[in-house]
N, C-alpha and C positions, 0 to 999 in steps of 0.2 A: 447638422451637428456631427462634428469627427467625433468616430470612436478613440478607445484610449491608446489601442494597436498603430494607427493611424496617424496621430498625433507622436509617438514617437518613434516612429518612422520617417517621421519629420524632421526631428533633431537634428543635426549634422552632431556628428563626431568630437568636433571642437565645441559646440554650446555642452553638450555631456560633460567634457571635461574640464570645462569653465564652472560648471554646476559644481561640478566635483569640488575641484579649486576653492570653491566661496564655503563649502561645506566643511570642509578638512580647516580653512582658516578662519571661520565662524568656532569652529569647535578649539582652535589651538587658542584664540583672545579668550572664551569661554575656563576655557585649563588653567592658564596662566594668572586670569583676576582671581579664580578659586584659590590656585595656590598662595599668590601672594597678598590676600586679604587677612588682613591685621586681627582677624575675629579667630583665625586659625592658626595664631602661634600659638597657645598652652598646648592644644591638641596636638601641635606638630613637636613641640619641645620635648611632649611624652612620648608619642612614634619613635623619634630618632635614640632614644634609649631602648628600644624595645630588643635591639641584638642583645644588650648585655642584661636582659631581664633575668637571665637563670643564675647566671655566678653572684655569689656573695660580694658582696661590700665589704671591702678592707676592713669596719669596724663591726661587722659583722658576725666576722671570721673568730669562730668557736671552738678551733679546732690546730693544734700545735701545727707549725709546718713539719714532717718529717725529714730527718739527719738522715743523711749515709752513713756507714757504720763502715770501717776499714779494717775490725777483724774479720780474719778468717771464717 
């Protein structure tokens, strides 16, 4: 029975990065159905407004805009 030191000491270099390879594009198909499954548009419809959560809403707006004032 090879120990585990042993066994990858085995590897060549190329299987490693071949490993690598299937891993990196296991996880990118994995990404991609997450993002574009139809279950997570309202969720993502609300994310994408999340920059503009703190400013008021036009119909909101409670408060006069302030004038310049050109006297002296």
């Amino acid at each position: 029975m090879a120990m585990p030191f042993e066994i990858v000491s085995q590897l060549s270099s190329g299987m490693i990065r071949g490993l690598g390879t299937v891993v990196v594009f296991v996880a990118f198909v994995g990404l991609t159905l997450w993002v574009f499954n139809s279950k997570r548009t309202p969720a993502f419809a609300e994310a994408r407004l999340l920059p503009f959560a703190d400013e008021p809403l036009p119909n909101e707006a409670t408060q006069e805009p302030e004038t310049r004032s050109t006297r002296p």
